[in-house]
OpenMM code with the backbone's topology and positions (N, CA, C; nanometers):
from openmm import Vec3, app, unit

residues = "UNK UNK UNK UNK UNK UNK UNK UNK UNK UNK UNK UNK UNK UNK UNK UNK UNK UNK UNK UNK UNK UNK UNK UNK UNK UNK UNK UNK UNK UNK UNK UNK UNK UNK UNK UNK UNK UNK UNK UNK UNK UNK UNK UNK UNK UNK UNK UNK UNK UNK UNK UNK UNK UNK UNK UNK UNK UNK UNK UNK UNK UNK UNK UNK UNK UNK UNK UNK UNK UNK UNK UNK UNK UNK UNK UNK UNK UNK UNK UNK UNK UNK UNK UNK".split()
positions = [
    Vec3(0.4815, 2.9129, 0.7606),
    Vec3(0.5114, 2.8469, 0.6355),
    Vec3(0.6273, 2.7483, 0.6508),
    Vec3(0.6985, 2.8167, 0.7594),
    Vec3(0.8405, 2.7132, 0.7511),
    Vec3(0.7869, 2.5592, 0.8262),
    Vec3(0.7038, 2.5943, 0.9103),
    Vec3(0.6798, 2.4723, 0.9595),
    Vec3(0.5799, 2.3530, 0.8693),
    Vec3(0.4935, 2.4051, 0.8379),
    Vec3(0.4310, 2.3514, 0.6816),
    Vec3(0.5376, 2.2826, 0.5724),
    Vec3(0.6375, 2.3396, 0.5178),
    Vec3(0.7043, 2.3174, 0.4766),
    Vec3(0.7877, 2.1745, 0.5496),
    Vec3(0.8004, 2.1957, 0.7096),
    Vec3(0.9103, 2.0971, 0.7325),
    Vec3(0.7786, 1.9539, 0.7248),
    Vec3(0.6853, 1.9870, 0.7651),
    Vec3(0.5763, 1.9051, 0.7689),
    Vec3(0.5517, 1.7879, 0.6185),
    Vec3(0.5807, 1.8585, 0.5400),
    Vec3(0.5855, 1.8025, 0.3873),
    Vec3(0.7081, 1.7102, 0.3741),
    Vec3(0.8495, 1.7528, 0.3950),
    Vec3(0.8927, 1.7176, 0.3916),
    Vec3(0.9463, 1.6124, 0.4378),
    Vec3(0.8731, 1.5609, 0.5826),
    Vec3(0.8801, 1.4598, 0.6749),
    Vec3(0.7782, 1.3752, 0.6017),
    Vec3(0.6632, 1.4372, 0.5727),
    Vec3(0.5627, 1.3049, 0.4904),
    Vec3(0.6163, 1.2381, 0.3786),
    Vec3(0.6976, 1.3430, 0.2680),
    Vec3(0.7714, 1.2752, 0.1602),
    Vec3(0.8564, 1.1668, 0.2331),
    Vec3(0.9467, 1.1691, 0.2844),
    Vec3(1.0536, 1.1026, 0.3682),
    Vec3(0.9720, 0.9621, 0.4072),
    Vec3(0.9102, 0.9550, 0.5063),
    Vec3(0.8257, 0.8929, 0.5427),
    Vec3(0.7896, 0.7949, 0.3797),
    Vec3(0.7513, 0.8025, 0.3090),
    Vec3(0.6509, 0.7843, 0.2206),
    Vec3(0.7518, 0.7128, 0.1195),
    Vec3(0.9086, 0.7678, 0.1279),
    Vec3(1.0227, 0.7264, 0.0566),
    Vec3(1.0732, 0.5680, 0.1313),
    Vec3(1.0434, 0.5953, 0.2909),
    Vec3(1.0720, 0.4680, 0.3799),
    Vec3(0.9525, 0.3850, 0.3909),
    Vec3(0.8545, 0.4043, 0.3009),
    Vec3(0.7146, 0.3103, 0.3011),
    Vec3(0.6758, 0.2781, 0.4547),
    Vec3(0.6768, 0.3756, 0.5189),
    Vec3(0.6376, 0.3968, 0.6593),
    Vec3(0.4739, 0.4641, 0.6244),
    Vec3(0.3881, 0.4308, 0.5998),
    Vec3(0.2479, 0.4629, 0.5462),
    Vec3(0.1639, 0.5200, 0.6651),
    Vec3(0.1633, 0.4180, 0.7761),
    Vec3(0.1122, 0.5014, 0.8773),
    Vec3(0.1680, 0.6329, 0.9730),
    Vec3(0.2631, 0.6843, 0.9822),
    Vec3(0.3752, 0.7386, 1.0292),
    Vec3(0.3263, 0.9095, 0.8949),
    Vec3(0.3061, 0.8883, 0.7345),
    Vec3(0.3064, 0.9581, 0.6596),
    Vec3(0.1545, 0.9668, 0.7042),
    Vec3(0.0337, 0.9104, 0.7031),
    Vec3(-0.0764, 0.9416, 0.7300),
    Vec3(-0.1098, 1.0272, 0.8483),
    Vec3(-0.0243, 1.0021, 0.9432),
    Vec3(-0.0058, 1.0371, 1.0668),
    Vec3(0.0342, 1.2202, 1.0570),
    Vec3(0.1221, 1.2166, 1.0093),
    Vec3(0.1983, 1.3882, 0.9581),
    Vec3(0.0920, 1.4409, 0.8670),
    Vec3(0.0898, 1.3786, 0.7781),
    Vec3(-0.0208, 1.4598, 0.6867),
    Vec3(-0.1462, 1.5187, 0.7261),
    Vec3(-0.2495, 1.4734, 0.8156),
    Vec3(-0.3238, 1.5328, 0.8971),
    Vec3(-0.3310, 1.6146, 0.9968),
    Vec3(-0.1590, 1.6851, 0.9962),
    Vec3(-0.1635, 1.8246, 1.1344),
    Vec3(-0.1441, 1.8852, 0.9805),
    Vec3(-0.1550, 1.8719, 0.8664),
    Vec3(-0.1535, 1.9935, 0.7550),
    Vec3(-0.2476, 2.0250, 0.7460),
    Vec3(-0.2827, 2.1880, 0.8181),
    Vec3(-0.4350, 2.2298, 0.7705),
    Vec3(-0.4586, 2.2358, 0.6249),
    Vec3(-0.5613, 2.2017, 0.5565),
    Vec3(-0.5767, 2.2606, 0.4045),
    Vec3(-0.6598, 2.3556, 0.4145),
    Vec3(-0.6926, 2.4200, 0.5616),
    Vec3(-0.7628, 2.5611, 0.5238),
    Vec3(-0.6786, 2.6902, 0.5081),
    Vec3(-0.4795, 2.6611, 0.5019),
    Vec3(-0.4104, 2.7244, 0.4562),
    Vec3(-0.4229, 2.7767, 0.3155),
    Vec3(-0.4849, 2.6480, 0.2026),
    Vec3(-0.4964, 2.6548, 0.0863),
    Vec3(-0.6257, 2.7562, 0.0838),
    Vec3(-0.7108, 2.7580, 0.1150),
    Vec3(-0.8443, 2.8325, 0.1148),
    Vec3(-0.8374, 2.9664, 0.1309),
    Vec3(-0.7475, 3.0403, 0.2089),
    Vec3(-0.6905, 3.1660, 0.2629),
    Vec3(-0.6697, 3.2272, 0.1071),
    Vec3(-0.7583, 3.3195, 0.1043),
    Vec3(-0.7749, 3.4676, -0.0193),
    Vec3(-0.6909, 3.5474, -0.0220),
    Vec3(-0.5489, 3.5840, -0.0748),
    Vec3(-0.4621, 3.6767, -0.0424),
    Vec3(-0.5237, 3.7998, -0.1327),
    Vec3(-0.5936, 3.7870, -0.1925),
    Vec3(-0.6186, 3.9223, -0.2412),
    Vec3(-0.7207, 3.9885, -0.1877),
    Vec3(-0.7639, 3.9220, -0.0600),
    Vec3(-0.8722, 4.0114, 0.0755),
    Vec3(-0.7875, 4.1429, 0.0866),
    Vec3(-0.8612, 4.2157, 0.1273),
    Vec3(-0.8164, 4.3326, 0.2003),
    Vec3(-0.7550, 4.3085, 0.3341),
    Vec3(-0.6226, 4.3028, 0.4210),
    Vec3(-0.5938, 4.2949, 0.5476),
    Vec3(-0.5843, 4.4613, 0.6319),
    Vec3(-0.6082, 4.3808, 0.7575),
    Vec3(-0.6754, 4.4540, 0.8570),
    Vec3(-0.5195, 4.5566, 0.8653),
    Vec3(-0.5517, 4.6758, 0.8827),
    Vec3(-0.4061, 4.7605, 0.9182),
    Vec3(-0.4015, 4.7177, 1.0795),
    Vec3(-0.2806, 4.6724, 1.1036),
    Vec3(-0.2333, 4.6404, 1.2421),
    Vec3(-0.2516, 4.7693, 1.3213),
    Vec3(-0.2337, 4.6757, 1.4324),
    Vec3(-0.2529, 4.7771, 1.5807),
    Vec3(-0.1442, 4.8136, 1.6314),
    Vec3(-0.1200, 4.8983, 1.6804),
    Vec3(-0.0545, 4.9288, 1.8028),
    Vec3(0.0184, 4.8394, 1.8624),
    Vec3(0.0844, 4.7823, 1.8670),
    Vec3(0.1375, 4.6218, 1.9753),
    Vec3(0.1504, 4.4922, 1.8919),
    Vec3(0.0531, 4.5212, 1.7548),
    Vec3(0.0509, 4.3839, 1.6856),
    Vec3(0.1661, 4.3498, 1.6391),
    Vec3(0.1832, 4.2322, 1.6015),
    Vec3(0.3489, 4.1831, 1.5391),
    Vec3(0.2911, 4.2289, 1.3825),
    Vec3(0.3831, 4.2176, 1.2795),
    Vec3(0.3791, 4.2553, 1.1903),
    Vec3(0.4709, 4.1408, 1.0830),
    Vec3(0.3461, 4.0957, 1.0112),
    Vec3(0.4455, 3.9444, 0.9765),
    Vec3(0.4909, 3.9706, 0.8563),
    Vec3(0.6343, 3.9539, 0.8913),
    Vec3(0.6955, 3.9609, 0.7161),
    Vec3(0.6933, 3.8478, 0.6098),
    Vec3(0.6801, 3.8566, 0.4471),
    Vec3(0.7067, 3.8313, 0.3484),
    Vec3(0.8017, 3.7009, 0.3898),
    Vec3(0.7590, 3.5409, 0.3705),
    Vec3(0.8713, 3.4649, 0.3859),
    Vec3(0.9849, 3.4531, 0.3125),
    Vec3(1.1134, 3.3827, 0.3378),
    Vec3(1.2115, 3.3994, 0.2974),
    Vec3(1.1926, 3.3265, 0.1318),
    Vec3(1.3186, 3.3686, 0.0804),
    Vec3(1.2919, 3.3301, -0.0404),
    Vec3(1.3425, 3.1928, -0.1101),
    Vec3(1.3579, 3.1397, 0.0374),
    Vec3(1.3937, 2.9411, -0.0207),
    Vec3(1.3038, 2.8834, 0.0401),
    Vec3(1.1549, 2.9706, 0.0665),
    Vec3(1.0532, 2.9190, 0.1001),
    Vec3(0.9711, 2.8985, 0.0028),
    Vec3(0.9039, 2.7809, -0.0585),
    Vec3(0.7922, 2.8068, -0.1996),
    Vec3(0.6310, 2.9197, -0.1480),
    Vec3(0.6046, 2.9342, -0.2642),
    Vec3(0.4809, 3.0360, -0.2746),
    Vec3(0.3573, 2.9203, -0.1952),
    Vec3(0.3173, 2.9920, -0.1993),
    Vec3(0.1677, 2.8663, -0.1201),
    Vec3(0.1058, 2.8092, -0.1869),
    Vec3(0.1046, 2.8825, -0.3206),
    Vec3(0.0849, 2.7852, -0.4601),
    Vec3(0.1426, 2.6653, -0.4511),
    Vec3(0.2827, 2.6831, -0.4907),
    Vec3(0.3667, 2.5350, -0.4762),
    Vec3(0.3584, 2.4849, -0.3278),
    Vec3(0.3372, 2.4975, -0.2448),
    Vec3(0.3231, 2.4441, -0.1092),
    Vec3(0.2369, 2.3465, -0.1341),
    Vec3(0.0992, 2.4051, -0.2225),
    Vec3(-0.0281, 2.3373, -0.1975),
    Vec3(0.0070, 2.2127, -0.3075),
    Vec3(0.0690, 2.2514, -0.4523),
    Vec3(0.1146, 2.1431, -0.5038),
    Vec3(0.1429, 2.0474, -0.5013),
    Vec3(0.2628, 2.0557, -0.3986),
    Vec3(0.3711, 1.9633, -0.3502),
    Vec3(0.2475, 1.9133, -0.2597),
    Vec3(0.1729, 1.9242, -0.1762),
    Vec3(0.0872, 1.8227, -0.0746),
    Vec3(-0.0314, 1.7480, -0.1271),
    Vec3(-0.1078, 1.8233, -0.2731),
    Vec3(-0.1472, 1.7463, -0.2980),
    Vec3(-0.0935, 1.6096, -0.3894),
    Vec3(0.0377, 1.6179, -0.4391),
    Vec3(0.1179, 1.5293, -0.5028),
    Vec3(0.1419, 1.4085, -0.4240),
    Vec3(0.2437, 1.4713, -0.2873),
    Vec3(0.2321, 1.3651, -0.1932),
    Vec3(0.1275, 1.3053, -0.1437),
    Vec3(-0.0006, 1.2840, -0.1377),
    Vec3(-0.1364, 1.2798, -0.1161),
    Vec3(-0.1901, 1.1813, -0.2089),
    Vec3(-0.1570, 1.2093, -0.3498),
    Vec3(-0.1948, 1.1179, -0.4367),
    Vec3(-0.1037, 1.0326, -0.4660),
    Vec3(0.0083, 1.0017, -0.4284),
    Vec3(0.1620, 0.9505, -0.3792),
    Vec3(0.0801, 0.8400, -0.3008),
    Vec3(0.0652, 0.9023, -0.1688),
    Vec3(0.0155, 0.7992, -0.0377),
    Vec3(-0.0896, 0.7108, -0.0721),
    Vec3(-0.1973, 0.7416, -0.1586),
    Vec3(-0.2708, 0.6983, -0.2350),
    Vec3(-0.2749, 0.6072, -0.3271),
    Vec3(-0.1760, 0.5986, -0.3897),
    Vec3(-0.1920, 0.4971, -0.4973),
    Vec3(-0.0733, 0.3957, -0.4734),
    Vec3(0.0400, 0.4279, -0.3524),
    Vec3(0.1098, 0.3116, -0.2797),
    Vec3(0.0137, 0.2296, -0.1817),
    Vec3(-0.0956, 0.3114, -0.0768),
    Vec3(-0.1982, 0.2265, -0.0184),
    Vec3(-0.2710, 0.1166, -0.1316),
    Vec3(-0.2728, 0.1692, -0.2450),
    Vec3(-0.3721, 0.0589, -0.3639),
    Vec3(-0.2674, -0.0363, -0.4299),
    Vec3(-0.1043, -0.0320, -0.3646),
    Vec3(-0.0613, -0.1020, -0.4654),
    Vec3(-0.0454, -0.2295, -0.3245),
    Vec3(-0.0129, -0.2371, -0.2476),
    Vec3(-0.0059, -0.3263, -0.1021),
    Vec3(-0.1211, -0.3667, -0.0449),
] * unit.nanometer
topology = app.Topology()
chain = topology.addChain("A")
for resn in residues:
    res = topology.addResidue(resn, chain)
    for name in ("N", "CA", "C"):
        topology.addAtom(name, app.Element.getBySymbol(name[0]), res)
């Protein structure tokens, strides 16, 4: 998540310096099959050896707002490509 997160934040940036290709560029290592992921599946009880991933920190947004914030910037990148 943290890296997602820094990922957004470099496209906003980007997008603030009307660097368009550079923001197009970042925006496409964002999977959106993060957004698709069902948290109310049942998960697998770990193994023996498996890592065990904790709960992110809490100046991290929910994946809700994650997904927000990217599709905002998205329609951001979008309607500066239609204004140039």
């Amino acid at each position: 998540m943290q890296n997602f997160l820094l990922l957004l934040s470099q496209v906003r940036l980007c997008l603030d310096r009307q660097d368009y290709v550079r923001a197009q560029i970042l925006s496409r290592k964002i999977s959106t099959r993060v957004f698709e992921a069902d948290p109310s599946k049942e998960k697998k009880k770990p193994k023996e050896g498996d890592n065990i991933v904790q709960d992110a920190p809490a100046d991290i947004p929910s994946l809700l707002e994650l997904k927000r914030i990217y599709y905002e910037l998205m329609i951001r990148y979008v309607m500066l490509l239609n204004l140039n």
